[in-house]
C-alpha positions as CSV (number, residue, x, y, z in Angstrom):
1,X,0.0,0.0,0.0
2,X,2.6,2.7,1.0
3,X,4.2,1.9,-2.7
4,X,0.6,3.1,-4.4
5,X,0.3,6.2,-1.9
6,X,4.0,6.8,-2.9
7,X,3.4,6.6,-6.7
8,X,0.1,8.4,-6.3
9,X,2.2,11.5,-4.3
10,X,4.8,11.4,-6.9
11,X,1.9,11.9,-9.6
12,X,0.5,14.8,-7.7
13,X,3.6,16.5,-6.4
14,X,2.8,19.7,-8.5
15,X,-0.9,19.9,-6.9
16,X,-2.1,21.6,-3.9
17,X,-4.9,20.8,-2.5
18,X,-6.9,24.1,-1.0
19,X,-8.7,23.7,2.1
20,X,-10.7,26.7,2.2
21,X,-14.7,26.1,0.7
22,X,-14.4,29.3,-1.5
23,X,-10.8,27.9,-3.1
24,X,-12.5,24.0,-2.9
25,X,-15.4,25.5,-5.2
26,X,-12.8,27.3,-7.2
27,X,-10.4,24.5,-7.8
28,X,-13.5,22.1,-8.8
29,X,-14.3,24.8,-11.4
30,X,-10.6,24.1,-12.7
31,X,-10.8,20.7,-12.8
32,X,-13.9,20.6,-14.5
33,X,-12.8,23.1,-17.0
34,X,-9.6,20.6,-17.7
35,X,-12.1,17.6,-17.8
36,X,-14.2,19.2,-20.4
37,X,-11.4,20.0,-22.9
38,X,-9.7,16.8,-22.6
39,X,-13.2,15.0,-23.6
40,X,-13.8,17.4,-26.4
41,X,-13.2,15.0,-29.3
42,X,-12.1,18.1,-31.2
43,X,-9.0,19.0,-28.8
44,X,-6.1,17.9,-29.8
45,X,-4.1,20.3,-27.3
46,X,-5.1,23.2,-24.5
47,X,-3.7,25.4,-22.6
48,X,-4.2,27.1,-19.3
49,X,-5.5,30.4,-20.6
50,X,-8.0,27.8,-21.7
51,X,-9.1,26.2,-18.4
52,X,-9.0,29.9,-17.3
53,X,-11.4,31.1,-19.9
54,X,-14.0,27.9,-19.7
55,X,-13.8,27.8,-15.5
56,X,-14.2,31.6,-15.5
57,X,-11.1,32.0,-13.2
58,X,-8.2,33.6,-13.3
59,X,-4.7,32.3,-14.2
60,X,-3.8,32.9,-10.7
61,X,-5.9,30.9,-9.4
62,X,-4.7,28.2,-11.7
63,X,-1.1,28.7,-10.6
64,X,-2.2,28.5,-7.0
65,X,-3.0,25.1,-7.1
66,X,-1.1,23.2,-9.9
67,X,2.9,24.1,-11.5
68,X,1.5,23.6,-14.7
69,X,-0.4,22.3,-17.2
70,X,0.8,18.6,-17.0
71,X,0.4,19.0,-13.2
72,X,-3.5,19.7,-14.0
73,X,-4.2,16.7,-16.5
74,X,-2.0,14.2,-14.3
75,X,-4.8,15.1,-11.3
76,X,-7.8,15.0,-13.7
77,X,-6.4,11.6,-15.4
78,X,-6.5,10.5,-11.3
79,X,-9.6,11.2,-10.4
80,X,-11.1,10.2,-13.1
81,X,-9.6,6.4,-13.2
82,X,-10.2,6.3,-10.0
83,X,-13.7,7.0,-11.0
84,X,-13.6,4.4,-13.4
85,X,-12.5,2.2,-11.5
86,X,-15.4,2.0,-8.6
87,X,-17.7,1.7,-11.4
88,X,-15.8,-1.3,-13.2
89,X,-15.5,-2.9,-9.4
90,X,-19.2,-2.9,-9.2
91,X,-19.4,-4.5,-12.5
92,X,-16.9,-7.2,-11.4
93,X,-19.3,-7.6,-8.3
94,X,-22.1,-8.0,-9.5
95,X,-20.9,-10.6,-12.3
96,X,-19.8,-12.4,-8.9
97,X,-22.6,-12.8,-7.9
98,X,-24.4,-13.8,-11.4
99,X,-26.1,-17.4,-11.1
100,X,-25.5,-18.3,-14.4
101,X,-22.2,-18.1,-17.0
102,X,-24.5,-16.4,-19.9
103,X,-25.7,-13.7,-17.1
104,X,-21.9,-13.3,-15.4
105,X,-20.0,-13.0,-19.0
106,X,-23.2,-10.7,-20.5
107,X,-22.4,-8.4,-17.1
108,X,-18.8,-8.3,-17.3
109,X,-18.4,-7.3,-21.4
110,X,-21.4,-5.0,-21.2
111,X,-20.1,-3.3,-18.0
112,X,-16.6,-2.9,-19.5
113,X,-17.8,-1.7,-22.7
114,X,-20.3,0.8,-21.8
115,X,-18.4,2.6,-18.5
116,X,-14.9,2.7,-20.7
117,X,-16.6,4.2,-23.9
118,X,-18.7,6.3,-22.1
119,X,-15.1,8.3,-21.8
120,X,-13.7,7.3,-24.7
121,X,-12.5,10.8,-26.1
122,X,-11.4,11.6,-22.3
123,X,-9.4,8.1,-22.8
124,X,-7.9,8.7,-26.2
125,X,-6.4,12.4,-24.8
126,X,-4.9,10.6,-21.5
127,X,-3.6,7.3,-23.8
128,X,-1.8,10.2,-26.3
129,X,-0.8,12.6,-23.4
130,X,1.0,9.6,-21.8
131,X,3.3,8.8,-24.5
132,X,5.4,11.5,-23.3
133,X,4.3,11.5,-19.8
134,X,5.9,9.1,-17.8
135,X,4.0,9.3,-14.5
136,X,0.9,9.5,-16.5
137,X,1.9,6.1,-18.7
138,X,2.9,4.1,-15.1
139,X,-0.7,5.6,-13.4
140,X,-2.5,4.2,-16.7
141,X,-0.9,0.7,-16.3
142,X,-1.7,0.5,-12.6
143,X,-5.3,1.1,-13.7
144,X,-5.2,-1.6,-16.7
145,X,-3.6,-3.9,-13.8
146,X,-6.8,-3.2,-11.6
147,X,-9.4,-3.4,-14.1
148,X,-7.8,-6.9,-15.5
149,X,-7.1,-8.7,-12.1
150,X,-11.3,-7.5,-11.2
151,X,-11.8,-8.9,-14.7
152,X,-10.2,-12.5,-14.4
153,X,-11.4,-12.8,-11.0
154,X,-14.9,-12.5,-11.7
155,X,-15.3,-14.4,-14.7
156,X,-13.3,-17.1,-12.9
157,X,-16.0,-17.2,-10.2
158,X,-17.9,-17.6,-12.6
159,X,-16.6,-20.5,-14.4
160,X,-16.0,-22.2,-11.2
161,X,-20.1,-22.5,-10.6
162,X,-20.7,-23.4,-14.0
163,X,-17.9,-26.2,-13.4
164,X,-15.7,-25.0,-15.6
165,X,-12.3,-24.4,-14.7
166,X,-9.8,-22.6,-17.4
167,X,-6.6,-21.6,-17.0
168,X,-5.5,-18.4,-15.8
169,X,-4.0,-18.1,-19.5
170,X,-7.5,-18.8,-21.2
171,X,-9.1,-16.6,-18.7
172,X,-6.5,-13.4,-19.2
173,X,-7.7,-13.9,-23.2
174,X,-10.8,-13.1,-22.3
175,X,-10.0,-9.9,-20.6
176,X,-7.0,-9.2,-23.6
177,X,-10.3,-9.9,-25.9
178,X,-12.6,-6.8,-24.1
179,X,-9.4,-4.9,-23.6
180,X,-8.5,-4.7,-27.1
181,X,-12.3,-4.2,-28.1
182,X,-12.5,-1.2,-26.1
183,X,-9.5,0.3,-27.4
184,X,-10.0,-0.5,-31.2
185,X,-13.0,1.8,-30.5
186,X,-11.4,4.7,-28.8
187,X,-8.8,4.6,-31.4
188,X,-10.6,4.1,-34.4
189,X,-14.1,4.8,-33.9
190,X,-16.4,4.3,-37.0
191,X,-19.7,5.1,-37.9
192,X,-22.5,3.5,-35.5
193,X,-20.2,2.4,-33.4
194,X,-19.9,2.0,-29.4
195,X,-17.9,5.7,-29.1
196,X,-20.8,7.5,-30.6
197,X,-23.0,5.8,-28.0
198,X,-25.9,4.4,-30.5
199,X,-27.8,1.7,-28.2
200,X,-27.9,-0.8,-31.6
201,X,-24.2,-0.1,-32.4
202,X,-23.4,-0.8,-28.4
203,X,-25.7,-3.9,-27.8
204,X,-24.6,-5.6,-31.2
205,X,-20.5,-5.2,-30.4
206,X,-21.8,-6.2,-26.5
207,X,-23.7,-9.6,-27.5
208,X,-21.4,-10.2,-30.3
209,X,-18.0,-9.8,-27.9
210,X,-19.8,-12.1,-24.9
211,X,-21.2,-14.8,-27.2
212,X,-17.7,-15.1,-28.1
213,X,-16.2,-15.0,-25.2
214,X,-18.9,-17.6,-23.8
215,X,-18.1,-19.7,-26.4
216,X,-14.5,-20.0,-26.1
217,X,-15.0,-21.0,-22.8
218,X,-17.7,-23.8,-23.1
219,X,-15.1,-24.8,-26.2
């Protein structure tokens, strides 16, 4: 634990948090302001004048709380994987729980697909800003880590009441399977698909990605 709180410090060495209610409202203004320009699917880069403009701040109260730009997306990439995270915990859950392999595998892919693309263009800014961030690209993999192990355990638990039992091998392809679904579709998203949120476009990749995924398993 004290290695993640050590990482997550080093991530957010060039934040400071206020403690104040009128400078808590303020910096949630900021970080919303950030949030909305890296989800724009149109922004390719921003600056702070930006974050100033949209949050209706000033660029001193920027500066107050964050060194810099990268200090600002580094705490908004954060919070929002942490975010994303809960959510895909609760998916995991709940696919625990599932009585039967259809409903736990149908819970799992659905879940995955649905809470990642629902911040796809938010994704695609953090995956290119972390090509040349380093402590963004390390705070990414933790996340993938997280979401996986929640992944294999699940459907594992799953598998085990339907008397199944794959190896940890065949169980990881199921996860590489979803994984690489979901990023096909924040990288190249094409018309009707999951990233423009169309419920026929999202339920046809859902059911077509379990039903495989079911399949390979009762194989």
């Amino acid at each position: 634990m004290s290695g993640v709180n050590s990482t997550t410090n080093e991530l957010l060495v060039g934040v400071t948090k206020p403690q104040q209610n009128r400078s808590i409202k303020t910096f949630s203004k900021i970080k919303a302001a950030a949030l909305t320009l890296m989800s724009d699917p149109m922004t390719m880069d921003f600056r702070l004048t930006d974050v100033s403009r949209l949050a209706k701040v000033s660029i001193g109260s920027i500066y107050a709380r964050v060194d810099g730009k990268a200090d600002l997306v580094r705490l908004v990439q954060h919070e929002e994987l942490l975010e994303l995270e809960s959510d895909l915990r609760n998916v995991a859950e709940r696919a625990t729980i599932a009585t039967a392999l259809e409903d736990a595998v149908q819970t799992l892919t659905t879940g995955y697909l649905e809470l990642t693309m629902r911040r796809a263009p938010l994704l695609k800014y953090v995956i290119r800003a972390a090509q040349s961030d380093v402590l963004m690209s390390e705070r990414g993999q933790r996340s993938l880590a997280l979401v996986q192990r929640l992944f294999v355990d699940a459907l594992r638990s799953a598998t085990d009441r339907a008397g199944l039992h794959p190896t940890v091998e065949e169980l990881e392809w199921c996860y590489y399977l979803t994984d690489s679904t979901i990023a096909h579709q924040i990288r190249f998203p094409t018309p009707g698909s999951v990233a423009e949120s169309t419920d026929a476009a999202f339920g046809k990749i859902a059911d077509r990605l379990s039903d495989t995924i079911r399949a390979y398993l009762l194989r």
